[in-house]
C-alpha positions as CSV (number, residue, x, y, z in Angstrom):
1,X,115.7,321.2,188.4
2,X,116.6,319.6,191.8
3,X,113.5,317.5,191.4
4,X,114.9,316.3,188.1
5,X,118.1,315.2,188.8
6,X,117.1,313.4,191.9
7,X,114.7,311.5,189.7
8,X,117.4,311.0,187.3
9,X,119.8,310.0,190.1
10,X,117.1,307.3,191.2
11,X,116.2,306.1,188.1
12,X,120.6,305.3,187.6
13,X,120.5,303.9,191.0
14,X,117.6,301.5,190.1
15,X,118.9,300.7,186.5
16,X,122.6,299.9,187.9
17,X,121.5,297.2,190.4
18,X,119.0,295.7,187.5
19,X,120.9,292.5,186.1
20,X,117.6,291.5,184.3
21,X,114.0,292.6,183.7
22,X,112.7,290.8,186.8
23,X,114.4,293.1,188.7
24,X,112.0,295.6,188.3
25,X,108.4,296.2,190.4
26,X,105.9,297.5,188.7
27,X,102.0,298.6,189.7
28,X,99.1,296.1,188.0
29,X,96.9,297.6,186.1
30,X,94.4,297.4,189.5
31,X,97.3,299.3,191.2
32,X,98.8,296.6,193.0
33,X,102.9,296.8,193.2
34,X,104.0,293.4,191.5
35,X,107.1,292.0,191.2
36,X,108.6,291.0,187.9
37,X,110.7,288.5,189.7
38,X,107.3,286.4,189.8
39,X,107.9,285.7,185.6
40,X,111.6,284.8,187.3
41,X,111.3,281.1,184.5
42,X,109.0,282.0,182.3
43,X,109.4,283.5,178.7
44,X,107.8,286.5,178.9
45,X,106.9,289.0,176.3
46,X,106.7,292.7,177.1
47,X,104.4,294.9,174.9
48,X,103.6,298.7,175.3
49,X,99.7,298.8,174.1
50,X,97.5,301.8,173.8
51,X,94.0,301.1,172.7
52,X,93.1,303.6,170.1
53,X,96.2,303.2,168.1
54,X,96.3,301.1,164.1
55,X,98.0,298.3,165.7
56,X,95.3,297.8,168.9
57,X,93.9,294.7,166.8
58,X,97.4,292.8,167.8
59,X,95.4,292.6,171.3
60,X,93.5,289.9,169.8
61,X,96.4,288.0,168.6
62,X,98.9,289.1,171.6
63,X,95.7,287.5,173.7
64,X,95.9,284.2,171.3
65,X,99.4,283.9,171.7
66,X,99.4,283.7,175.6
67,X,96.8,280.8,175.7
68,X,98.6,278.9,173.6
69,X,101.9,278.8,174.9
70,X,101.2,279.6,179.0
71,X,100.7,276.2,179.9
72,X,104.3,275.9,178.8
73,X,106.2,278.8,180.7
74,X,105.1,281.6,179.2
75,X,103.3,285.1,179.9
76,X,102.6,288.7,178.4
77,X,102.9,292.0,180.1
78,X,100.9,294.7,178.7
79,X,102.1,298.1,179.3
80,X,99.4,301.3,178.2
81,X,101.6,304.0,177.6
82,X,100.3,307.0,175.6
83,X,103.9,308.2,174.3
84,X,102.6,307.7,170.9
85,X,99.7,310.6,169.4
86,X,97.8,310.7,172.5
87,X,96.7,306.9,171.5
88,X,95.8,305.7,175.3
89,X,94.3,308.5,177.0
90,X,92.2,306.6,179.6
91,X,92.8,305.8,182.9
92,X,93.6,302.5,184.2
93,X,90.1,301.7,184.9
94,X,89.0,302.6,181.3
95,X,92.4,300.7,180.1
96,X,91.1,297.6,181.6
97,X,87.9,297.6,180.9
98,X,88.5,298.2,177.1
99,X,91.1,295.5,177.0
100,X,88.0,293.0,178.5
101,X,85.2,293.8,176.8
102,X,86.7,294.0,173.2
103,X,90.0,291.3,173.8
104,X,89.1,289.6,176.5
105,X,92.7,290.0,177.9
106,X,93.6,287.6,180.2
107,X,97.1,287.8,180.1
108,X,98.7,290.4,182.9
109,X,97.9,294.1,182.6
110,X,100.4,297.1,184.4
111,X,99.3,300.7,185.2
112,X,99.7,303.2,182.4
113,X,103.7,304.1,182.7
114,X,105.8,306.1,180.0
115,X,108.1,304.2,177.7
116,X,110.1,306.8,176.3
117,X,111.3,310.6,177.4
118,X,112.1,311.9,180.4
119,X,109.6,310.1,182.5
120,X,110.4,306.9,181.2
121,X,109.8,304.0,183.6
122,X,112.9,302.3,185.1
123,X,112.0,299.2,183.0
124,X,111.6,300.8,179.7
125,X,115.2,302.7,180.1
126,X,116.2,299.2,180.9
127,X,114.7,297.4,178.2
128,X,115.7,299.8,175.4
129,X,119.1,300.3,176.5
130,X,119.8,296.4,176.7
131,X,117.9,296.7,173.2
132,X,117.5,298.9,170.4
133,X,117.4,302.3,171.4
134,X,114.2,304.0,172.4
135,X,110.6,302.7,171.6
136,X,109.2,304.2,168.3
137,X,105.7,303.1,168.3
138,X,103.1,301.5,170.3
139,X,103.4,297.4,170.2
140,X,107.2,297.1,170.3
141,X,107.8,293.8,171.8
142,X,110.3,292.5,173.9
143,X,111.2,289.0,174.6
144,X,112.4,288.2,177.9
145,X,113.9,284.7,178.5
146,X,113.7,282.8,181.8
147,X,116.1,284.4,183.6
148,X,115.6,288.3,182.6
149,X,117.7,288.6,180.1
150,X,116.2,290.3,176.9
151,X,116.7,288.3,174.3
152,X,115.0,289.7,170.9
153,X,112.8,292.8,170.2
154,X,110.1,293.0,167.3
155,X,109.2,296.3,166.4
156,X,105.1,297.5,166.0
157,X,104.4,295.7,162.9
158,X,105.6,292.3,163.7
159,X,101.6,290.5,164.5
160,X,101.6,287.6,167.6
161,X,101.1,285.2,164.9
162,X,104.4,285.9,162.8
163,X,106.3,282.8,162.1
164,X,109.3,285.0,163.3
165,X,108.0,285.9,166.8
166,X,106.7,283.1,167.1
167,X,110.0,281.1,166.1
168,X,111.6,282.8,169.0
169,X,108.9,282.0,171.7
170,X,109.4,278.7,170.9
171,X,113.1,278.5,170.9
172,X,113.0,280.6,174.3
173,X,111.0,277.7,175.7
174,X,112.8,275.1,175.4
């Protein structure tokens, strides 16, 4: 119970200093701590991704999306999470490799984190209470503008290609 709320109590501590999503540090998907301050002018568009979930095909299009438009300010986080029927049950290592050898995602990868419940990461209580309430499904999008400030979310069944996603990628960039 004391482990609990002192989670809790740092998770309020992180969230009430965060004036934007590059507030937060998060681990690469090779374990690294990075900084989300380093998309800090970019558009960015964050995606929770499991890979054995109906929507895992929107890796090809997510992966489409960012070499089209990252010449021109803009980037992808991909967050595993397996919040959603045990649909990304690997470990990082596995994560990764699956996201190479059948997407060939280029586009930044984090470590495996928990978007919803009580071990939701810092960011994700961030992003869904700026946002829409909690994630329901794996592929919710957010999208970020240059300064942090979430702008738009698209739910699971809005594809990287959608005129509508798209729409508001380009607006964001300009």
């Amino acid at each position: 119970m004391i482990r609990i709320a002192v989670l809790l109590l740092a998770m309020s501590t992180t969230l009430s200093g965060a004036s934007g999503a590059y507030d937060f540090t998060l681990n690469s998907i090779d374990g690294k701590a990075t900084p989300l301050a380093g998309f800090k002018g970019k558009v960015t568009l964050i995606v929770n991704v499991a890979s054995q979930c109906g929507f895992t095909p929107q890796y090809a299009g997510l992966e489409a999306l960012y070499e089209k438009y990252r010449d021109h300010g803009f980037v992808i986080a991909g967050f595993p999470a397996n919040n959603f029927g045990g649909q990304e049950p690997g470990t990082n290592e596995e994560i990764k490799q699956f996201c190479n050898r059948n997407y060939s995602v280029k586009f930044p990868m984090f470590a495996k984190i928990s978007v919803k419940g009580a071990d939701k990461a810092p960011l994700y209580q961030y992003l869904t209470d700026t946002m829409g309430g909690d994630v329901q499904w794996n592929f919710t999008k957010f999208l970020v503008d240059k300064n942090g400030k979430v702008i738009k979310r698209f739910d699971s069944s809005v594809e990287p290609d959608s005129p509508e996603l798209v729409s508001a990628i380009e607006a964001a960039l300009k």
